[in-house]
C-alpha positions in Angstrom: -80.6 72.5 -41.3 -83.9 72.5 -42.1 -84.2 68.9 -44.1 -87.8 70.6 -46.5 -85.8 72.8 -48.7 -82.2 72.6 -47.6 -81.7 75.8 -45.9 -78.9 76.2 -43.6 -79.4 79.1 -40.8 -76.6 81.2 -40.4 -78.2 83.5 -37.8 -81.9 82.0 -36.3 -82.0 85.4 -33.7 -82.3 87.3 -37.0 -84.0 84.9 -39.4 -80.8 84.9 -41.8 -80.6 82.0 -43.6 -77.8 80.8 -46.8 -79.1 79.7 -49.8 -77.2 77.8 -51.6 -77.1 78.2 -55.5 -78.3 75.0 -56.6 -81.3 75.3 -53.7 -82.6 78.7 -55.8 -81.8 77.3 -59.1 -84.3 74.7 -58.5 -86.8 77.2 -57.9 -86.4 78.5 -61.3 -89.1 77.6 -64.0 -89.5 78.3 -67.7 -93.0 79.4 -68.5 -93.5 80.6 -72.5 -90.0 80.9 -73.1 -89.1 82.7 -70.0 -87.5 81.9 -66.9 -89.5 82.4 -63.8 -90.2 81.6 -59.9 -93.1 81.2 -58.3 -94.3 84.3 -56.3 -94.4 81.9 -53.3 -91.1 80.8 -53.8 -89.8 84.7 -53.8 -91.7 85.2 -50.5 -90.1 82.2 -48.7 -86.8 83.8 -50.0 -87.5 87.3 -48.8 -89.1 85.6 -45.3 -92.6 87.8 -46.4 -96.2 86.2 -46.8 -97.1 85.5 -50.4 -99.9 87.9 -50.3 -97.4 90.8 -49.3 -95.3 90.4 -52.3 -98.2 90.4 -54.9 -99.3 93.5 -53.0 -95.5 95.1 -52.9 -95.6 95.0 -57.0 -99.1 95.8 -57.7 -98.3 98.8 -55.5 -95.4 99.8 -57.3 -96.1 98.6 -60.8 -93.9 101.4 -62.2 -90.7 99.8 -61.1 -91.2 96.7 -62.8 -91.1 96.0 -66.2 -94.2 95.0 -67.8 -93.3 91.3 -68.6 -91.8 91.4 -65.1 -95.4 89.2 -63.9 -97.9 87.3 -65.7 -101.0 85.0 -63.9 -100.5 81.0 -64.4 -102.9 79.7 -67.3 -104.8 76.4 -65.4 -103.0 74.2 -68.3 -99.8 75.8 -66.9 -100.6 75.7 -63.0 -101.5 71.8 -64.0 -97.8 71.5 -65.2 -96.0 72.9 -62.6 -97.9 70.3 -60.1 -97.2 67.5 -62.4 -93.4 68.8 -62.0 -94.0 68.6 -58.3 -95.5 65.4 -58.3 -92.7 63.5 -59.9 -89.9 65.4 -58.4 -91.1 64.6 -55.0 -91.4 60.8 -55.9 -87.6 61.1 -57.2 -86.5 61.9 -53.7 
């Protein structure tokens, strides 16, 4: 089990791993009103870089819905580290 995030492997020759529903629920934040995850935290779901998500939907922008991404105010990206902070000293 990898001890960082709490992912079990269920098949390491294909990269398959379980996530459980608490472990994604965590990744879940709520940004103006809305509930969000961190395009980082989709990759490391998905087992892609970070920059080859945000390419994937700016490529296909049509099958999204417009409110489907927003960019991080700095007061906002200062929140979400703050969150980080103090959940990591709760550990």
């Amino acid at each position: 089990m990898n001890e960082e995030n709490n992912i079990t492997p269920v098949n390491e020759e294909l990269n398959v791993v379980k996530y459980e529903t608490e472990d994604i629920k965590n990744l879940i934040y709520t940004i103006r009103g809305k509930q969000v995850m961190l395009d980082s935290d989709v990759a490391r779901l998905y087992h892609y870089p970070t920059k080859r998500i945000n390419e994937t939907v700016k490529r296909n922008q049509e099958r999204f819905p417009k409110d489907f991404c927003f960019q991080l105010t700095e007061n906002e990206t200062e929140n979400l580290r703050s969150q980080f902070a103090t959940s990591s000293l709760e550990k």
